[in-house]
mmCIF file of the N, C-alpha and C atoms, coordinates in Angstrom:
data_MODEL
# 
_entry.id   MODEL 
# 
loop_
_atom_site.group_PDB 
_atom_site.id 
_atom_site.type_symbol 
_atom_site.label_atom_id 
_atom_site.label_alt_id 
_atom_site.label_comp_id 
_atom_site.label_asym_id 
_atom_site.label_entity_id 
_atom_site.label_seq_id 
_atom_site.pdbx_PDB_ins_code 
_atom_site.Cartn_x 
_atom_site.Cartn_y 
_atom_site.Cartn_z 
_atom_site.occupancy 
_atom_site.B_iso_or_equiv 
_atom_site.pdbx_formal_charge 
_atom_site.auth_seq_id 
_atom_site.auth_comp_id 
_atom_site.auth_asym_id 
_atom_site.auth_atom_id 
_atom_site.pdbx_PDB_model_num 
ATOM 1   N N  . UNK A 1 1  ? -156.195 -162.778 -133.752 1.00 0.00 ? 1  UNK A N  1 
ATOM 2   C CA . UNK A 1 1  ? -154.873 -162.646 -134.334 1.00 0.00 ? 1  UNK A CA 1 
ATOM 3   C C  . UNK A 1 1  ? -153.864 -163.554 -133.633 1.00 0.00 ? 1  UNK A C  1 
ATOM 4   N N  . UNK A 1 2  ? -153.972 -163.629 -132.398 1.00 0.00 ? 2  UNK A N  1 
ATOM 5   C CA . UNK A 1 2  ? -153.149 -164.316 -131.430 1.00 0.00 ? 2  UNK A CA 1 
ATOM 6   C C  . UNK A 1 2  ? -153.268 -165.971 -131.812 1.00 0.00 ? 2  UNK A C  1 
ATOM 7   N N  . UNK A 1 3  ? -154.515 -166.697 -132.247 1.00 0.00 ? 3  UNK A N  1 
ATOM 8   C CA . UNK A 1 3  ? -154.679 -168.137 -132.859 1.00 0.00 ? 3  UNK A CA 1 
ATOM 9   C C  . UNK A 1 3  ? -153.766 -168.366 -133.865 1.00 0.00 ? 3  UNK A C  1 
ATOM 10  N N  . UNK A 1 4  ? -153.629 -167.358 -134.941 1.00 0.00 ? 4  UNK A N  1 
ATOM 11  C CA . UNK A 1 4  ? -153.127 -167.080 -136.623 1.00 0.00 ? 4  UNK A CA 1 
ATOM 12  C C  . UNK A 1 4  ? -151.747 -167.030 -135.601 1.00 0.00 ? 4  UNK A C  1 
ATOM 13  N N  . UNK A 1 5  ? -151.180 -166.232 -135.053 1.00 0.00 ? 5  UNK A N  1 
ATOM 14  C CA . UNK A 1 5  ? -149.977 -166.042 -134.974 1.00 0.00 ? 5  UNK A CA 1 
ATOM 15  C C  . UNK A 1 5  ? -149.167 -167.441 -134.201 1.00 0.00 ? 5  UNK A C  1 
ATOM 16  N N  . UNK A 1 6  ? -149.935 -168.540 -133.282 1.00 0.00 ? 6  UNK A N  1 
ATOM 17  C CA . UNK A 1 6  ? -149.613 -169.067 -132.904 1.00 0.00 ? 6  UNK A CA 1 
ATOM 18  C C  . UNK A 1 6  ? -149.598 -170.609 -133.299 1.00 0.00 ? 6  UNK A C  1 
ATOM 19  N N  . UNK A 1 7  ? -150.611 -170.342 -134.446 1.00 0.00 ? 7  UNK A N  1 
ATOM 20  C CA . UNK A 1 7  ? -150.559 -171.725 -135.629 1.00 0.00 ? 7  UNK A CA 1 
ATOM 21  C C  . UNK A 1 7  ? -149.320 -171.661 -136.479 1.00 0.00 ? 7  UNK A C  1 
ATOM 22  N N  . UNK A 1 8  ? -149.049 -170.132 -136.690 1.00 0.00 ? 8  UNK A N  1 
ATOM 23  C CA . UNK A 1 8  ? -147.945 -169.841 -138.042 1.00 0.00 ? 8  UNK A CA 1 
ATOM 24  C C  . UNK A 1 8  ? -146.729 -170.528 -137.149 1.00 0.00 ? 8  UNK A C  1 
ATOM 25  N N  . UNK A 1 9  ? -146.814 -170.436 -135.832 1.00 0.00 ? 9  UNK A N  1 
ATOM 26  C CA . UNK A 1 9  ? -145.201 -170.752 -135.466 1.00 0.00 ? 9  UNK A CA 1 
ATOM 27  C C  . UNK A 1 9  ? -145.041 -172.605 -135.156 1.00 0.00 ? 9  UNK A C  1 
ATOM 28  N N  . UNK A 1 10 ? -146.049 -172.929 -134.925 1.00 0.00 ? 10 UNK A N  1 
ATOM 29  C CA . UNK A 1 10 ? -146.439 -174.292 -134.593 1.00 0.00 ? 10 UNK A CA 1 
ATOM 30  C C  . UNK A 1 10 ? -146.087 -174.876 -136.319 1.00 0.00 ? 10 UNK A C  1 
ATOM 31  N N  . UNK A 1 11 ? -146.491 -174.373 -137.389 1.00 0.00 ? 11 UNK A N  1 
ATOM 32  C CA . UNK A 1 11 ? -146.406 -174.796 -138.787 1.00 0.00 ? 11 UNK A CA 1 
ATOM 33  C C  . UNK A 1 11 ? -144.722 -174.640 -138.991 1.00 0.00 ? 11 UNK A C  1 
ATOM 34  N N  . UNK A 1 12 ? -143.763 -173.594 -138.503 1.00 0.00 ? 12 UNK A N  1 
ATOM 35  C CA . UNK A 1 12 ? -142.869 -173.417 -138.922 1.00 0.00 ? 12 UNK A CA 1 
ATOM 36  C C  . UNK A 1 12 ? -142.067 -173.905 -137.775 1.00 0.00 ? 12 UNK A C  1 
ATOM 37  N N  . UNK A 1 13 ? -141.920 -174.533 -137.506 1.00 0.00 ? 13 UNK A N  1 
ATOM 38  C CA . UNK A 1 13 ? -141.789 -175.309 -136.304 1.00 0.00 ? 13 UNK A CA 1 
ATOM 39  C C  . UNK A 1 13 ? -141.740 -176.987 -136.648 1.00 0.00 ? 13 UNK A C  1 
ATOM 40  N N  . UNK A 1 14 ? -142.640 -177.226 -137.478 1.00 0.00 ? 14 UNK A N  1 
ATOM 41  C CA . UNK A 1 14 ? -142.575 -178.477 -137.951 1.00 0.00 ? 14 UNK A CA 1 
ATOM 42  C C  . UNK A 1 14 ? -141.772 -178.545 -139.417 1.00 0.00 ? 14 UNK A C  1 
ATOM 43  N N  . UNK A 1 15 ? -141.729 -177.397 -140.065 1.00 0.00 ? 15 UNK A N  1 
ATOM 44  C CA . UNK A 1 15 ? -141.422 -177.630 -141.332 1.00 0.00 ? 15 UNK A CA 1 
ATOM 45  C C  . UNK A 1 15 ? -139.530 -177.458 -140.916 1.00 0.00 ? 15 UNK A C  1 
ATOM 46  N N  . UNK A 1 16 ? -139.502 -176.773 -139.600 1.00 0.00 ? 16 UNK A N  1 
ATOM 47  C CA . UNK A 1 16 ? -137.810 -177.294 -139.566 1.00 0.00 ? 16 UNK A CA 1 
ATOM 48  C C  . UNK A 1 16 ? -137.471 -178.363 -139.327 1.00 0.00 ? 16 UNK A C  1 
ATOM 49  N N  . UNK A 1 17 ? -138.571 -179.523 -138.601 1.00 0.00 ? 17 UNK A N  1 
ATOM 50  C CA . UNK A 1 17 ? -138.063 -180.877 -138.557 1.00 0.00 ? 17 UNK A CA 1 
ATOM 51  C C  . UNK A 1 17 ? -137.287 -181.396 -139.339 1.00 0.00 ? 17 UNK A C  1 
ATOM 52  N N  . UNK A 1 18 ? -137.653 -181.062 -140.452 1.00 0.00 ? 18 UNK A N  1 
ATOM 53  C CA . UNK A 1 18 ? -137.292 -181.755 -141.882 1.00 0.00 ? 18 UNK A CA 1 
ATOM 54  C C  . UNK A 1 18 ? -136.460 -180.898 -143.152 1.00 0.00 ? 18 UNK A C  1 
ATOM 55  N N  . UNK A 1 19 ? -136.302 -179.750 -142.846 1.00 0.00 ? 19 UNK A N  1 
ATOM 56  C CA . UNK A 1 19 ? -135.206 -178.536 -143.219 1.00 0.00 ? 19 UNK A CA 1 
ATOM 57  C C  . UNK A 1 19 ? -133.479 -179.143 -143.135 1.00 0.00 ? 19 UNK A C  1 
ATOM 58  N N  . UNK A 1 20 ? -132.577 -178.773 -143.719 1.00 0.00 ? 20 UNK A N  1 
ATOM 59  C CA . UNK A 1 20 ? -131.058 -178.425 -143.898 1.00 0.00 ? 20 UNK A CA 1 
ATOM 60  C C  . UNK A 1 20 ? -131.232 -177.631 -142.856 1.00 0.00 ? 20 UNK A C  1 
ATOM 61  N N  . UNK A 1 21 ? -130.031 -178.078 -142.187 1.00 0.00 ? 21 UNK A N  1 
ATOM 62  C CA . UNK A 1 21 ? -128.977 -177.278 -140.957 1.00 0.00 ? 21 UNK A CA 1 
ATOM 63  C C  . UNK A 1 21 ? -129.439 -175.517 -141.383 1.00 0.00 ? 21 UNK A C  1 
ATOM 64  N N  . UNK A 1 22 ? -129.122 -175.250 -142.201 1.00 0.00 ? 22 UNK A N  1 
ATOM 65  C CA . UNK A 1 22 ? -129.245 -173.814 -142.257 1.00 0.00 ? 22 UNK A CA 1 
ATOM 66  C C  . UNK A 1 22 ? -130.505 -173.087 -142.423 1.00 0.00 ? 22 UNK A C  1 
ATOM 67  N N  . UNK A 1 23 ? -131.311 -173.877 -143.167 1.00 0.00 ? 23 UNK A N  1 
ATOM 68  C CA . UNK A 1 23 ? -132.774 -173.391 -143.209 1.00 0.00 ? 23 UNK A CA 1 
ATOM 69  C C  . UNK A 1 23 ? -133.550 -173.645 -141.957 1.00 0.00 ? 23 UNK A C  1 
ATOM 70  N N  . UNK A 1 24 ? -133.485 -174.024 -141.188 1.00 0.00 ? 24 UNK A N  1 
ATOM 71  C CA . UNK A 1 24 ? -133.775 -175.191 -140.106 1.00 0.00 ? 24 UNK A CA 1 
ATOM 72  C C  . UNK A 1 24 ? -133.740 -173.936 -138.909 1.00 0.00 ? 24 UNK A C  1 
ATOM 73  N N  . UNK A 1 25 ? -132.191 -173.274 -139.079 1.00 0.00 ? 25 UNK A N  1 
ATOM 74  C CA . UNK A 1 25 ? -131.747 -172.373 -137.909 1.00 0.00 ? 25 UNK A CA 1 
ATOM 75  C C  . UNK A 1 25 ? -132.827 -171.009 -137.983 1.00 0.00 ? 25 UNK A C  1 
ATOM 76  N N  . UNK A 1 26 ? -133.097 -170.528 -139.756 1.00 0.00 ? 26 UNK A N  1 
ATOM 77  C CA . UNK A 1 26 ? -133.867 -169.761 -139.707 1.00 0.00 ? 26 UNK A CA 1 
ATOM 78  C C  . UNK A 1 26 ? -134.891 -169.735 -139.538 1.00 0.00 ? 26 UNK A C  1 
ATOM 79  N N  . UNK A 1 27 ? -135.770 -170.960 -140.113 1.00 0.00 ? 27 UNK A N  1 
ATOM 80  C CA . UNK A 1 27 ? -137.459 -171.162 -139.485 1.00 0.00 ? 27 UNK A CA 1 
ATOM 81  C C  . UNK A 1 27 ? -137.353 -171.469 -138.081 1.00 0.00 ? 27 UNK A C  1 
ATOM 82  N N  . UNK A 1 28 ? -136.613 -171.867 -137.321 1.00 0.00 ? 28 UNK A N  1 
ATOM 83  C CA . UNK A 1 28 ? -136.765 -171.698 -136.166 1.00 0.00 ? 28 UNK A CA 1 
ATOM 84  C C  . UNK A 1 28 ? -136.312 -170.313 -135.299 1.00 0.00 ? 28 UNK A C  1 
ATOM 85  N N  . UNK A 1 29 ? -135.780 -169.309 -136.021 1.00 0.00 ? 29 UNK A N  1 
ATOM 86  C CA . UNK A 1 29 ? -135.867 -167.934 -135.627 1.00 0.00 ? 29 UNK A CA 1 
ATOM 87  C C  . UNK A 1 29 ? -136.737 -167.100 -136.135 1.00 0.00 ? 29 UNK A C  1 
ATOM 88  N N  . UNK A 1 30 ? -137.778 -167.839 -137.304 1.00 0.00 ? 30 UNK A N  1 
ATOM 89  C CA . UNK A 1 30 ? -138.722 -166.641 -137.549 1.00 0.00 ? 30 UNK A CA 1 
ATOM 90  C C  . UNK A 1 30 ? -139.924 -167.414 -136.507 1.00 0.00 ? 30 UNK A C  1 
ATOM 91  N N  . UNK A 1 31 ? -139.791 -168.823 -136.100 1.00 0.00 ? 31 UNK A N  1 
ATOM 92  C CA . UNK A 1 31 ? -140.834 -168.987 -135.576 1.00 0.00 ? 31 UNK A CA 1 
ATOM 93  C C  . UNK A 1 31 ? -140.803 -168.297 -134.186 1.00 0.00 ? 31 UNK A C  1 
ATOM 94  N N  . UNK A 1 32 ? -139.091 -168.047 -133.028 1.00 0.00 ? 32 UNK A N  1 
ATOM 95  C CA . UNK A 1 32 ? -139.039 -167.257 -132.512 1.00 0.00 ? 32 UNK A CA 1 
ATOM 96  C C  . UNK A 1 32 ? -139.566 -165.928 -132.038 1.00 0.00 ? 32 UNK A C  1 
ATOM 97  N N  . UNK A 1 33 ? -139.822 -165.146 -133.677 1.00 0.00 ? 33 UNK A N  1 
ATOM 98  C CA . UNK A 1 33 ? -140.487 -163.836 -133.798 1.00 0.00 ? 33 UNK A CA 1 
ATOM 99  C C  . UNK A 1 33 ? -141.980 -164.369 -133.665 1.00 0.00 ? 33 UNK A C  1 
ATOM 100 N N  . UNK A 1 34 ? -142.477 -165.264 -134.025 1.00 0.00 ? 34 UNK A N  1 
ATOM 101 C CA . UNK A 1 34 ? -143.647 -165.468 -133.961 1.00 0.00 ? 34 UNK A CA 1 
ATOM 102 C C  . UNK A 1 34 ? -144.382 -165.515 -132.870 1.00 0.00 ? 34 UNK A C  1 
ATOM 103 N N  . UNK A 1 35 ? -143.554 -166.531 -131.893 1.00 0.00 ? 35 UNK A N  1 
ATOM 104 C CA . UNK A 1 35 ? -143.945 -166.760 -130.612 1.00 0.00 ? 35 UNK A CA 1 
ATOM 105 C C  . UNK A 1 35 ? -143.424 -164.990 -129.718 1.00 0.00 ? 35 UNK A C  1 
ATOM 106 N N  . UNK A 1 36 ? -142.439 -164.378 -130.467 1.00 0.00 ? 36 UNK A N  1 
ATOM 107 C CA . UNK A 1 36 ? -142.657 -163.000 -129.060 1.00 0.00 ? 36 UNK A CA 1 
ATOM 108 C C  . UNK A 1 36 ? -143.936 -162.171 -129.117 1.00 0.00 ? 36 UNK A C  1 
ATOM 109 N N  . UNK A 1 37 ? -144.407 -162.376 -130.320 1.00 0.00 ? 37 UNK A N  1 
ATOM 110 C CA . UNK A 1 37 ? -145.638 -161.306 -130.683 1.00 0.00 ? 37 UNK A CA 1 
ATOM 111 C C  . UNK A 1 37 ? -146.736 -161.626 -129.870 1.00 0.00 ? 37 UNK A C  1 
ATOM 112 N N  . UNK A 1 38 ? -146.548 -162.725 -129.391 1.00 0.00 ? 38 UNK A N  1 
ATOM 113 C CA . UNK A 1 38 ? -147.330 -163.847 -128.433 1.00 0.00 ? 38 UNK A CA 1 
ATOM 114 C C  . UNK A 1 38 ? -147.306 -162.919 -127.041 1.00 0.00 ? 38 UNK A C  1 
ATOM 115 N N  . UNK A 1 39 ? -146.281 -162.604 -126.745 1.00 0.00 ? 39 UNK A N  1 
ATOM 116 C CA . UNK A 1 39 ? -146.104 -161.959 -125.453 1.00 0.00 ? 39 UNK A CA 1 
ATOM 117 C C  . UNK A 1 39 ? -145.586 -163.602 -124.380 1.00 0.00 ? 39 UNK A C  1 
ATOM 118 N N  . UNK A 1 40 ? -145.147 -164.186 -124.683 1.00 0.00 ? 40 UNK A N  1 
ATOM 119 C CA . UNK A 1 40 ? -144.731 -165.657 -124.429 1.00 0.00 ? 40 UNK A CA 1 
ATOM 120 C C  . UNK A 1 40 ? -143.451 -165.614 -124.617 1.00 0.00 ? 40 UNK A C  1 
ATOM 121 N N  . UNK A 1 41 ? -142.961 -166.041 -123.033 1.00 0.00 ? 41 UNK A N  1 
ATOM 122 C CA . UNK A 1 41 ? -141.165 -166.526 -123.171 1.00 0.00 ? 41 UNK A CA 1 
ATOM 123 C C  . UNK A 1 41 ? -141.503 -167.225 -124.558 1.00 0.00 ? 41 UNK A C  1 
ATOM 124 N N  . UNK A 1 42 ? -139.949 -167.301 -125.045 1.00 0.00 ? 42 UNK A N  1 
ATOM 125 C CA . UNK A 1 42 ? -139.849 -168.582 -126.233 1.00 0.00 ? 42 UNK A CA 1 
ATOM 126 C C  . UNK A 1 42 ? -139.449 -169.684 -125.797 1.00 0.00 ? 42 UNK A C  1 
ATOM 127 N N  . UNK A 1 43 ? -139.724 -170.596 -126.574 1.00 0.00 ? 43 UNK A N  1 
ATOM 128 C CA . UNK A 1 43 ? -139.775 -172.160 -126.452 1.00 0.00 ? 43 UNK A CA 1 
ATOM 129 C C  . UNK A 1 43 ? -138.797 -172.439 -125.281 1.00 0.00 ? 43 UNK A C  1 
ATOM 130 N N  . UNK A 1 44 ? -137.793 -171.972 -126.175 1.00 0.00 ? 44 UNK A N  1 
ATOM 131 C CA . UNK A 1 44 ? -136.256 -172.749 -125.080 1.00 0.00 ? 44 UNK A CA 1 
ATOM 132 C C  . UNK A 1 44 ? -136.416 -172.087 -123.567 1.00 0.00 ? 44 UNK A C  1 
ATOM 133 N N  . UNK A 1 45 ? -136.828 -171.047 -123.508 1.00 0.00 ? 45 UNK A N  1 
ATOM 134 C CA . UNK A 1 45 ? -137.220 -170.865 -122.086 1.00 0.00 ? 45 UNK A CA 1 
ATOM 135 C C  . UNK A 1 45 ? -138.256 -171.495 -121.482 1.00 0.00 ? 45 UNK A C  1 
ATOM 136 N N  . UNK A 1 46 ? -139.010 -171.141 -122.145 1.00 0.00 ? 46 UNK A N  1 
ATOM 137 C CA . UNK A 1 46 ? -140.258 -172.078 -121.592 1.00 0.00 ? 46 UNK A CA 1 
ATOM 138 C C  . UNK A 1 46 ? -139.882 -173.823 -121.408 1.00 0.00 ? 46 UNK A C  1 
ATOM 139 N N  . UNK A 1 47 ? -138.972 -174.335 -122.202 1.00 0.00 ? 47 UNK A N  1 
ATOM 140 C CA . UNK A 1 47 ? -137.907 -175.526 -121.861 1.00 0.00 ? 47 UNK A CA 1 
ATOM 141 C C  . UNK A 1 47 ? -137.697 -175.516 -120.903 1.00 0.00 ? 47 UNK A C  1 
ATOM 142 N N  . UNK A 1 48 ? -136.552 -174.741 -120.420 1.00 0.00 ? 48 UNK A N  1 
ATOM 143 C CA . UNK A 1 48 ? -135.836 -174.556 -119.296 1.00 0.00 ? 48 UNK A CA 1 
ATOM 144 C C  . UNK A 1 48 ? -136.453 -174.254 -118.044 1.00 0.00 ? 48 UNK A C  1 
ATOM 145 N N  . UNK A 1 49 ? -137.803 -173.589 -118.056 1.00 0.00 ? 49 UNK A N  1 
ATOM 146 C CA . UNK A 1 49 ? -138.689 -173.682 -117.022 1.00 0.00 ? 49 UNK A CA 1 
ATOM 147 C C  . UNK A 1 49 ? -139.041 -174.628 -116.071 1.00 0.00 ? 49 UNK A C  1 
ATOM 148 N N  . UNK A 1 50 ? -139.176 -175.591 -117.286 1.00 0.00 ? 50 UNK A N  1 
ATOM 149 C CA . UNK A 1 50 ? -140.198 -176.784 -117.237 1.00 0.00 ? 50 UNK A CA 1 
ATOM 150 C C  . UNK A 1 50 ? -139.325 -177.864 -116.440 1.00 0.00 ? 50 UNK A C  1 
ATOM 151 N N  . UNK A 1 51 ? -138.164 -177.662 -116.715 1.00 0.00 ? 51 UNK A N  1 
ATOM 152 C CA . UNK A 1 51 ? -136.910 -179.026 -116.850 1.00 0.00 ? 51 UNK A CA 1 
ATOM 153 C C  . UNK A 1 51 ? -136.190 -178.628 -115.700 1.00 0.00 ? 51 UNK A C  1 
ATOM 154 N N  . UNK A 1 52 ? -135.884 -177.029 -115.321 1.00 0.00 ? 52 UNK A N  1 
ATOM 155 C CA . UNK A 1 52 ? -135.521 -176.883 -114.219 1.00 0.00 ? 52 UNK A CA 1 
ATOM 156 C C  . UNK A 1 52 ? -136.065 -176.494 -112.739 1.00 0.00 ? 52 UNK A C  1 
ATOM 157 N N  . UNK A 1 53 ? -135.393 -177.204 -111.789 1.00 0.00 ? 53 UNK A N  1 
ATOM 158 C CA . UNK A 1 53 ? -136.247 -176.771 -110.934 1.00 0.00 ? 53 UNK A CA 1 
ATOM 159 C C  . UNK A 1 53 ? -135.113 -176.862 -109.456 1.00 0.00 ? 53 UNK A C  1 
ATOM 160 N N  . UNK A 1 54 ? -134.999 -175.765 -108.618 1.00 0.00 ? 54 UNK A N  1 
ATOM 161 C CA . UNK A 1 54 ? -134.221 -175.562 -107.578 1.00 0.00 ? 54 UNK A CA 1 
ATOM 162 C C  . UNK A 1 54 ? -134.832 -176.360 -106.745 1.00 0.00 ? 54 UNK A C  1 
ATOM 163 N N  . UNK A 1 55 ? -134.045 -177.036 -106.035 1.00 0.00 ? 55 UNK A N  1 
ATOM 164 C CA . UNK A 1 55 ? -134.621 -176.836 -104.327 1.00 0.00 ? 55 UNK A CA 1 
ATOM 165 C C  . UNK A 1 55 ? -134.789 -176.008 -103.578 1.00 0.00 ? 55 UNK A C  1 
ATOM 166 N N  . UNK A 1 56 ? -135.925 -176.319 -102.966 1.00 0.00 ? 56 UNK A N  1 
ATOM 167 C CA . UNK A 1 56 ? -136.485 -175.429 -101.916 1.00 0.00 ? 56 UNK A CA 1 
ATOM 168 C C  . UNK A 1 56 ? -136.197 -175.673 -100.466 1.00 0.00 ? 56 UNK A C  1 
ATOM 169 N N  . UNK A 1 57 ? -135.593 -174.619 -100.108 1.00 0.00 ? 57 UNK A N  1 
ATOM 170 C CA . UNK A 1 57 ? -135.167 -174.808 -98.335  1.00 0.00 ? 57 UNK A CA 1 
ATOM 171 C C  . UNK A 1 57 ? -136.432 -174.907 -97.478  1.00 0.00 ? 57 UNK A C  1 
ATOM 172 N N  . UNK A 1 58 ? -136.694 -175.800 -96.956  1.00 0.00 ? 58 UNK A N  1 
ATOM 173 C CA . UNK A 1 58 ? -137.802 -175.778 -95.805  1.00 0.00 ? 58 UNK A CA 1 
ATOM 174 C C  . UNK A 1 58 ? -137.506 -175.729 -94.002  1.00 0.00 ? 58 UNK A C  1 
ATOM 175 N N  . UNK A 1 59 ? -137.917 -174.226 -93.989  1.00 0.00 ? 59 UNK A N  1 
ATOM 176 C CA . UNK A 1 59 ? -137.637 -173.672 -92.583  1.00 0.00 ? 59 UNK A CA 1 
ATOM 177 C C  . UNK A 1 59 ? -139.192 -173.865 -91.865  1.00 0.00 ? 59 UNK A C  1 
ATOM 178 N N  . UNK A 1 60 ? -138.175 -174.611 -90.681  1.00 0.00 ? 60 UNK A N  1 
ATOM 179 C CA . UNK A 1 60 ? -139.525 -174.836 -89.581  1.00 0.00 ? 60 UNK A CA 1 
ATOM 180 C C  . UNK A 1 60 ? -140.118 -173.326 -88.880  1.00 0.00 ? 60 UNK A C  1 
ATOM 181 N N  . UNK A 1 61 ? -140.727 -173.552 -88.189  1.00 0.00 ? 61 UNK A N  1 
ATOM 182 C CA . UNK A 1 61 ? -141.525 -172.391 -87.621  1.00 0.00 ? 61 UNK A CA 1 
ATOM 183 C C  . UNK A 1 61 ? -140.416 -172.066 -86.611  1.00 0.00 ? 61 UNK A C  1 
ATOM 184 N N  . UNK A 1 62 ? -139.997 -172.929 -85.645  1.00 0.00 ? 62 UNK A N  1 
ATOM 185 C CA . UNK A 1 62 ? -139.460 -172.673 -84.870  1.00 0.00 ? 62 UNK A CA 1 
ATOM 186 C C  . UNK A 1 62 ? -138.109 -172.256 -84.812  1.00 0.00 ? 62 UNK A C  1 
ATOM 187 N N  . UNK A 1 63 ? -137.031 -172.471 -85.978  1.00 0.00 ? 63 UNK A N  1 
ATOM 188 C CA . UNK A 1 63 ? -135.991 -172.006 -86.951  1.00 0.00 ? 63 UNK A CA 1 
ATOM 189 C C  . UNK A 1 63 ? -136.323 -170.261 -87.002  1.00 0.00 ? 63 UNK A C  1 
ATOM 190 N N  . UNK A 1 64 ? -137.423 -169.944 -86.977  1.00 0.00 ? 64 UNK A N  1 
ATOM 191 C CA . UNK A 1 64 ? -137.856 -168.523 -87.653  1.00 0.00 ? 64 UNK A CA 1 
ATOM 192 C C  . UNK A 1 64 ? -137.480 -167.559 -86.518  1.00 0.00 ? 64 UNK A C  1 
# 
């Protein structure tokens, strides 16, 4: 079920490429629903994952 559910959002996903502003907003919120059933942050998080990234403080041993 999890393949089916994750092709349907990948399909609706492409068909907003090429959608009106308004249809566009909704296939990309049903593909939303698609991807939570997933149990998967959604896209834009999974974006923001990817793209952000903190620095990391590096404490010496002897600092400790």
């Amino acid at each position: 079920m999890s393949e089916f559910t994750e092709e349907r959002a990948k399909v609706i996903r492409s068909m907003a490429k090429t959608a009106d502003p308004f249809t566009r907003l909704r296939l990309l919120a049903l593909a939303q629903r698609y991807e939570s059933q997933l149990g998967k942050p959604s896209r834009a998080v999974r974006e923001i994952q990817t793209t952000a990234t903190l620095p990391v403080a590096r404490i010496s041993s002897s600092e400790r």
